[in-house]
LUMTORNU-153770 format. One record per residue (C-alpha): x, y, z. Coordinates in steps of 0.001 Angstrom, whole numbers, plus 500000, padded with zeros to 6 digits. Layout:
N
XYZ...
END
This chain:
807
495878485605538728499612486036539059501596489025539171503358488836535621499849487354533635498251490349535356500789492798534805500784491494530672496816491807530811497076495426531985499475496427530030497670495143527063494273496838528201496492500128527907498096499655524550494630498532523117493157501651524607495477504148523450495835502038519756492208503254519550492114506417521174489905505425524134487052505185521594483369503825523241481897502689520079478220500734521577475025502152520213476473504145517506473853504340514174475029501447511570474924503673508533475201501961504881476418504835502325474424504878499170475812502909496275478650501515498473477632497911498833477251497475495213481156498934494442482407496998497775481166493941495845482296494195492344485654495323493800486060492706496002485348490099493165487394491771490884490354491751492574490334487765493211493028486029491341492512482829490229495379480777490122494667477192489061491018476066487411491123472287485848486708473258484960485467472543488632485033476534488460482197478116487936480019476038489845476997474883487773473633475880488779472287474481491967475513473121493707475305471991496814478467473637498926480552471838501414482523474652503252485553473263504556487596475964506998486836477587510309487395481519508111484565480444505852482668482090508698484736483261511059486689485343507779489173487814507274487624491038506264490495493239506206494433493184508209495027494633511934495779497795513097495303501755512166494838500461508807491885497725509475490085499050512947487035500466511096483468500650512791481371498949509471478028498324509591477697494895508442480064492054506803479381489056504449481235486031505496481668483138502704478827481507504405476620484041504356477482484610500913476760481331499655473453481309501855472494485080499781473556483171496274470603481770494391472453479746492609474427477822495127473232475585497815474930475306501042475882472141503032473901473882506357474745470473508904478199470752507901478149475234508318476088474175511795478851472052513143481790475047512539479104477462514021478803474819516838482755474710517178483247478723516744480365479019519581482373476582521837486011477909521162485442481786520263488480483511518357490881485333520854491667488650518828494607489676521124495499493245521406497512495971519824500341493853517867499724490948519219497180489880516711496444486439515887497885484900512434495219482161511657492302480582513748492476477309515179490284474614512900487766472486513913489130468956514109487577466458511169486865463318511589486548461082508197483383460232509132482272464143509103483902464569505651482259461386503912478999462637505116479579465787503577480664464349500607477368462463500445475542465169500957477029468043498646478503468292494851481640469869495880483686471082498577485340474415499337488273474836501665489352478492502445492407478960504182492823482090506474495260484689507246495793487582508412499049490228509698499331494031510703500778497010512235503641496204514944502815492237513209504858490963510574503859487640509577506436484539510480507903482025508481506752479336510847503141476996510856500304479105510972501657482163509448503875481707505709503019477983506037499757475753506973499229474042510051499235471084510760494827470992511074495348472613507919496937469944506027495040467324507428491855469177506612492811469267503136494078465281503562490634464126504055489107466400501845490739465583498649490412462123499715486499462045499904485355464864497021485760464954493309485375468711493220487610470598495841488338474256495435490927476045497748490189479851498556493037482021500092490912484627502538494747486306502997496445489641503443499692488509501644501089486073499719501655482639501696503678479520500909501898478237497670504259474859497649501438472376499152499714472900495677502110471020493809501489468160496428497989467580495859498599468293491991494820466935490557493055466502493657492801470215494124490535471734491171490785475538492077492711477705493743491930481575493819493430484185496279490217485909496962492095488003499838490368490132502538487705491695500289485997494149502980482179493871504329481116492693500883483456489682500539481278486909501237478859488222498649481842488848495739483108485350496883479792483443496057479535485497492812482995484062491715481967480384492301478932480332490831479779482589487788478032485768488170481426487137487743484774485524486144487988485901488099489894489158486416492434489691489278496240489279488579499182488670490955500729492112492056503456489741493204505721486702492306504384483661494233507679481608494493508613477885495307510855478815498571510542481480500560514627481176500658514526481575497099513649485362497696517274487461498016515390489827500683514835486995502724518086487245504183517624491103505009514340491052506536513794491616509947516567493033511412516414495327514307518966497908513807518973497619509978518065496025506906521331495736503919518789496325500279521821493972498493518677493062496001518888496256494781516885497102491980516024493834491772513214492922493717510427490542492797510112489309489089512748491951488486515133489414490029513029486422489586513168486928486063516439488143485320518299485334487644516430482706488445513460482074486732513399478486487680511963479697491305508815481120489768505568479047491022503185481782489589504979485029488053503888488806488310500635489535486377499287486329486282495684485178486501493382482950484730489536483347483636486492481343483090486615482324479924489960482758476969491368485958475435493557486604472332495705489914472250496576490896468922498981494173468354497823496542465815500865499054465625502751501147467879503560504867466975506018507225468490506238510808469553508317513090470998507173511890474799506752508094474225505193504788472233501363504917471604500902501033471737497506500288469900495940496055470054492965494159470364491377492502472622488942489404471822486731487206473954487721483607472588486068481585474995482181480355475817481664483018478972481668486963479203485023487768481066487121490851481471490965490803480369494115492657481729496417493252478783500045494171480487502893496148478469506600495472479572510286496819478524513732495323478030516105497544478528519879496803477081521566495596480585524482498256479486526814499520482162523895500399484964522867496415484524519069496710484431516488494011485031515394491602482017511754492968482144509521496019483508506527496427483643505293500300481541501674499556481138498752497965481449494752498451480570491693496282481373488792495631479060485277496168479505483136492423479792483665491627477038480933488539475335482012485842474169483515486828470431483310490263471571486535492151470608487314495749471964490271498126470771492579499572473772495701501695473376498398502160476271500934504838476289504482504315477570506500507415477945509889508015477632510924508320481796509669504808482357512175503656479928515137505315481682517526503993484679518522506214487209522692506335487265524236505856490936527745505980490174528706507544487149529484504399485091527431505993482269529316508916482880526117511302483867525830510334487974522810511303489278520909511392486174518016509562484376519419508488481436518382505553478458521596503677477616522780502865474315521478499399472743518129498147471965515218498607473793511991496289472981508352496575474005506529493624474953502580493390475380500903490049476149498826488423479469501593488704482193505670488811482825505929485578481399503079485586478711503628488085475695505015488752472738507896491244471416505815493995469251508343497118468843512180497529468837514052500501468264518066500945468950519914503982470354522374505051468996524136507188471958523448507273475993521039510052476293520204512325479382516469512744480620516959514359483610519856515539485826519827515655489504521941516047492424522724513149494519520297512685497457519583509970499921522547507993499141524093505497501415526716506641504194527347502974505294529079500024503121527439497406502254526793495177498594524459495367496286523290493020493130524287493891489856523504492473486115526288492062483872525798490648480370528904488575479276528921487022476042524786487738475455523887485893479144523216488121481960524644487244485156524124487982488339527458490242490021528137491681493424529586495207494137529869497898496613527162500820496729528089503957495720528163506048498676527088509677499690529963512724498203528038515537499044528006517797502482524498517829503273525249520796506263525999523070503291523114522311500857520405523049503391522196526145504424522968527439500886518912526466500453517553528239503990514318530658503198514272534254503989512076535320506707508680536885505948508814540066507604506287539947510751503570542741511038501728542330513774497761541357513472496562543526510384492932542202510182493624539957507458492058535881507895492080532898506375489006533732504714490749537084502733492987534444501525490676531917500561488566534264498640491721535787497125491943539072498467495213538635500408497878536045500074499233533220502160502282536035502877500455538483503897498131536290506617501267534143507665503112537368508502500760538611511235501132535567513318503242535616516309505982532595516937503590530810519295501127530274516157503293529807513788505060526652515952500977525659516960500394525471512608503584522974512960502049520069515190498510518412515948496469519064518461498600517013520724496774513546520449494466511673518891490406511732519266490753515547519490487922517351521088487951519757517429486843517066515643484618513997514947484879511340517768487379508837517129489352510717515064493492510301514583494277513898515319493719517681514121496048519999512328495463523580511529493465525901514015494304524303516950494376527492519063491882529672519363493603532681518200494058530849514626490328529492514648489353533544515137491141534035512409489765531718510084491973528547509824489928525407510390490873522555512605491189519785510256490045516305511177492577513074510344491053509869510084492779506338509325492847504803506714493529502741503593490716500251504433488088502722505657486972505712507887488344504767511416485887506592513730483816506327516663480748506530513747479603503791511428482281503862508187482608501521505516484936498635505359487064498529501991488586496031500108492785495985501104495195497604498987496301494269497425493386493126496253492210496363494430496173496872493199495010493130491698491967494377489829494686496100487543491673498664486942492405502410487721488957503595487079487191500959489286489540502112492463489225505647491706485359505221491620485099503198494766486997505967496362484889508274495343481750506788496526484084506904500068484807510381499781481285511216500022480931509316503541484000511269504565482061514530504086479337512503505783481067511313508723483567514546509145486798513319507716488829515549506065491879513851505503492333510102505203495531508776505898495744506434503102496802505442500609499560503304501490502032502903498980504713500817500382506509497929498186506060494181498727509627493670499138509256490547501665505621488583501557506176488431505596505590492507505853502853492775508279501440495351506414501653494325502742497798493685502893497442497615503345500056498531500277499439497257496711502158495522494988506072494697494749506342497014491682506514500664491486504736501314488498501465499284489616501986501042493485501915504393491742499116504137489011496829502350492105497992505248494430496832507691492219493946506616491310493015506403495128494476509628495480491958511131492979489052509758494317489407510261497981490192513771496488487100514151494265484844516318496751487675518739497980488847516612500957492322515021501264494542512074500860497661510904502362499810509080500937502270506703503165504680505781504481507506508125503010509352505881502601511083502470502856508701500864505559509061497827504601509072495830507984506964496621511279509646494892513592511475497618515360510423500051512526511045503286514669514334501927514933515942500023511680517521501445509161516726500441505910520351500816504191519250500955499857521049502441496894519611505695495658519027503777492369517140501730494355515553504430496509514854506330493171513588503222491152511723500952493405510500502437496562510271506160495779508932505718491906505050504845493136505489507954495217506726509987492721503254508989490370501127509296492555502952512779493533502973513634489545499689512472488796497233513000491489498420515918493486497994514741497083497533517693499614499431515661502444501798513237502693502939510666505870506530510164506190507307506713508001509004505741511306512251503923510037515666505355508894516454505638505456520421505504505121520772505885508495518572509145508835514803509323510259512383510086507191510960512394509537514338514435509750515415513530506328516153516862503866516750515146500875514185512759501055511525515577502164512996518450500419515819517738497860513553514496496185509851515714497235510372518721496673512929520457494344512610517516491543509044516663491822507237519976492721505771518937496044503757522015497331501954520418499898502267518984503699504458516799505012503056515500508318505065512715510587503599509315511518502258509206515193504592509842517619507631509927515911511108508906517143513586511863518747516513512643517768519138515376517665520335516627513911524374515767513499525227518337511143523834520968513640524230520392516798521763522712518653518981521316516571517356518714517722513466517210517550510774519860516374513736522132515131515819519027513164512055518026512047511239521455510742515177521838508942513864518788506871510732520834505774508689517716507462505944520700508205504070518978511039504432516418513956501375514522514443499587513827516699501434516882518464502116516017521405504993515167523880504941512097524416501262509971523995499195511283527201500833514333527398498665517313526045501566519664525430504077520328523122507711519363524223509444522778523284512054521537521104511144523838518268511154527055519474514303526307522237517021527420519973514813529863517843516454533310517605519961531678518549523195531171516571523288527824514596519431527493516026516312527140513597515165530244511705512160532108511560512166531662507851512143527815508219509172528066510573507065530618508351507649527899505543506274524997507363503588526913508184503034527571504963502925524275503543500690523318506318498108526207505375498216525134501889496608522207502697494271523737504760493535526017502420492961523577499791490562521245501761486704521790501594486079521330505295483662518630506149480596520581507796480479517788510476
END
């Protein structure tokens, strides 16, 4: 072996070790939580969206099943990374799921010659971030395909993708776009069978313009996603018709990926300019060019037809009551998603042509089955958030004057005006200060309407006016006064005797700083093997006095651990089931396996936006629209909640690339910040009360989330009524605070009221703390004991508001 291939292979061994904390999984206990499989499954089929179906879908009874695609066994489950890495017990390929189906038969010489081929060239899964994108497919001869066209009813090719942490996707062959094996698999295929059927086993969207080039000769397509350890069975059930398709697109599937504005501000390694603005997805699909649009936002079709018919919309002093029916139209029972949108006047803020404000799913409804829904849309999700004073209130929510008009139909593109109502005057919902806001130049979109035709205009952001040295100072807590040990624990507080004061002022400055970081790195010895880290009691004086060490665990797909956990459907595909109650439940069922397995908080769920399809971890967040992102949050949120453990929502906020993303420096109006990529946050944060929340690695105007005070404290905080933990990503970035100078790292960190660095330590195998917190402590211009006793707090609040798993 030569020096640099063995140098790369041992430097690979070490980042895959540390990636999963050194973590000897052989001969753990597969354990299969009970109910699990069965909410795995009807999520998993839920959440498929079916985007073309000419009636070769469902599958009548007794098919015979040509799979064509090397994923149809060796398949995606779930993305890469933190968020994937989960221990499951079992998984359902495609194969295996048309094998289980009694109402499908499978073509088993053709699934023998890809198990032949798989045998013969096995998958190499790479290491930490350097995952593969697709799997090399088994050549076809013509001779193989007519045979299985002589042999079978109908064939079904399933593409295969996959991305994820430290992995964004490519726009190359093999990534965005098919191979070259691809296309020629799908050549012969639609050559030789009547019935073909396309299934995209993906973590994000990928180039959808080969459709258009087989037009006819492709029957069905359906992005069925990476469904989890059921998918293979919730697969089968969509083809032969145990369940219709009731997903819908959480994202614009466009002609060109050049088409997209953010695809000139992806992927750049110091920074990333947001010049789309507000405008991202079908908000600028929609309003500018609308032409681009292969499938829009919200769209997905059925086995079966639907008919939405408004009944009235009523008003009160916090919103519209929007009241319609729903009716089964068609031959087959079928769910429907019914979607609720607003048009703003574009005014002087220049706001996007639709949003979306709503949206409700029926129950299965029978054919000629008709069910009454209502959805509410309140007042703040008809405002704009003003940037630069052009409406003359800067940083406030306002609703312009003009005409607003609700629209309620099947998708963006699909529906029908029901409710109008002008106003008179501009009108104030909330006033803020100005936080977050750019300190660099760059351009931005902007919509101006010019004789009744909005157009698309270009001007410079509006740029931070505010001294942010002074706010924080003018804002810095008094100290508790320190006592000395009085007796009091954890428990006193817990059982309401004594308050969080009272306990918090007997600690000494060496606890107080321990309550502020992990237990220096991950699989700690407090907790569960395999874990991500412990916060909390991570000395011994704090465990005598009551505080629990508190076990982390990834993540969005699942319970990463050394034990058995199950493996969930990914963000995007339950954002796509456009059903609340079914996430919430699912998590549920997950947070009893977390009391189970020892988990007390799950770092999940992620809630980043879909601003580029080639984010490597898209497949982890839900959707390119706030509203959706939020609602799906917190419903997560709640469940993983439901039994007293927590969540943890992330990334806070703006990680929107993994290239370089403890460097760049993603540069976005506070309109933007505010509207888009904070707004899912902020519902989640409103609605579901998380106990912890994950800032991310990358700058937001030019300042680390995990030293950023407005983001953290101004935003999070003061306007939202935040009262729990902020905790960093892993191993975050250092850096020294430019407004004061003798604060940098743990002290800068702790200024922001980001209450604890995670895992803890130094640097990744160093089991100590690096003593920038407490190095300027007591010193003019250095970090306060105040500021300390208030992390601290926040940190004990979520301990004290987690039922500790007994494990």
């Amino acid at each position: 072996m030569g020096i640099k291939k063995a140098f790369n292979k041992m430097m690979a061994n070490i980042v895959n070790n540390l990636s999963q904390g050194e973590i000897d999984r052989t001969g753990v206990e597969h354990i299969v939580t009970d109910g699990m499989p069965q909410i795995l499954r009807q999520s998993a089929a839920e959440g498929a969206v079916l985007l073309k179906n000419d009636g070769v879908l469902p599958f009548a009874d007794g098919t015979c099943v040509s799979l064509f695609g090397r994923c149809s066994d060796d398949y995606f489950f779930v993305g890469y990374g933190s968020g994937g890495d989960v221990n499951y017990p079992y998984s359902v390929s495609l194969t295996e799921g048309v094998r289980n189906c009694a109402h499908l038969r499978l073509n088993e010489a053709l699934a023998d010659a890809y198990t032949e081929f798989s045998n013969e060239n096995p998958i190499n899964h790479g290491f930490w971030g350097k995952w593969p994108f697709h799997y090399d497919e088994m050549p076809l001869s013509d001779a193989t395909v007519v045979s299985a066209a002589r042999s079978s009813d109908a064939a079904v090719v399933t593409i295969g993708r996959s991305s994820g942490e430290d992995r964004d996707c490519k726009y190359e062959n093999g990534s965005y776009l098919l191979t070259d094996d691809e296309i020629a698999m799908l050549d012969k295929v639609c050559t030789h069978f009547d019935k073909v059927v396309v299934l995209l086993n993906v973590g994000n969207i990928i180039d959808m313009s080969w459709a258009a080039h087989y037009g006819d000769k492709i029957g069905a397509i359906m992005y069925v996603w990476q469904g989890g350890m059921e998918s293979g069975n919730a697969v089968a059930d969509l083809l032969c018709g145990t369940t219709s398709p009731s997903g819908r697109l959480t994202d614009t599937i466009i002609k060109d990926y050049s088409d997209n504005p953010t695809s000139v501000n992806f992927g750049g390694k110091a920074f990333n300019n947001y010049e789309e603005d507000i405008f991202v997805g079908y908000r600028y699909f929609e309003t500018f060019d609308p032409d681009a649009v292969l499938y829009p936002f919200g769209f997905g079709l059925s086995y079966t037809d639907f008919e939405i018919t408004h009944n009235k919309t009523t008003a009160d002093e916090n919103g519209f009551n929007v009241e319609f029916t729903v009716k089964n139209t068609g031959k087959r029972a079928g769910r429907e998603v019914a979607q609720v949108y607003v048009q703003k006047p574009c005014g002087r803020l220049g706001n996007p042509k639709l949003c979306l404000v709503g949206f409700a799913k029926t129950k299965e409804l029978q054919p000629d089955e008709s069910q009454d829904l209502s959805i509410y849309v309140d007042f703040y999700s008809l405002t704009s958030f003003d940037d630069c004073g052009s409406t003359n209130h800067a940083g406030a929510y306002v609703t312009e004057r003009g005409e607003f008009s609700l629209f309620l139909g099947k998708n963006v593109r699909e529906n029908e005006k029901i409710f109008t109502y002008y106003q008179e005057e501009t009108a104030v919902y909330a006033q803020h200060k100005q936080a977050c806001a750019p300190v660099d130049d760059f351009q931005i979109f902007h919509a101006d309407e010019i004789d009744g035709k909005v157009q698309l205009r270009i001007k410079n952001v509006p740029k931070q006016k505010y001294d942010l040295a002074t706010r924080i100072l003018n804002n810095l807590p008094e100290p508790i006064a320190q006592t000395g040990d009085r007796g009091i624990t954890f428990i006193d507080v817990k059982d309401g005797k004594k308050t969080l004061d009272e306990f918090v002022a007997q600690l000494n400055i060496g606890e107080l700083e321990a309550i502020t970081r992990g237990d220096y790195e991950m699989n700690s010895p407090l907790c569960a093997v395999g874990n991500a880290g412990a916060y909390g009691g991570v000395l011994c004086s704090l465990r005598d006095k009551g505080v629990d060490a508190i076990c982390t665990t990834d993540g969005p797909s699942g319970i990463r651990l050394r034990a058995s956990a199950s493996l969930l459907p990914i963000g995007t595909l339950l954002a796509s089931t456009f059903d609340t109650e079914l996430v919430e439940k699912m998590y549920s069922v997950l947070a009893t396996e977390m009391k189970d397995r020892g988990s007390d908080v799950l770092l999940a769920p992620g809630m980043n936006i879909h601003r580029n399809a080639l984010c490597g971890r898209n497949f982890e967040y839900f959707s390119e629209d706030p509203f959706l992102s939020g609602k799906m949050g917190a419903a997560a949120v709640r469940g993983i909640q439901s039994l007293g453990a927590s969540a943890c929502p992330k990334h806070f906020a703006c990680n929107n690339q993994e290239f370089m993303r403890n460097m760049t420096d993603s540069r976005v109006s506070e309109r933007a910040l505010r509207e888009i990529y904070l707004k899912g946050f902020e519902i989640c944060v409103k609605e579901a009360h998380p106990k912890n929340i994950m800032t991310s690695y990358n700058k937001v105007n030019s300042v680390y989330s995990h030293y950023n005070y407005d983001l953290c404290t101004t935003i999070l905080r003061e306007e939202w009524g935040y009262t729990g933990n902020v905790m960093t990503d892993w191993w975050m970035k250092p850096s020294k605070s430019p407004e004061f100078p003798n604060l940098r790292d743990q002290a800068y960190r702790i200024r922001a009221q980001v209450d604890l660095l995670m895992p803890g330590g130094e640097r990744i195998t160093n089991r100590k703390p690096d003593g920038t917190l407490l190095k300027t402590y007591g010193l003019p211009g250095g970090i306060t004991l105040g500021e300390i006793q208030r992390s601290a707090k926040n940190v004990l609040t979520s301990v004290l508001n987690i039922e500790k798993s007994e494990k």
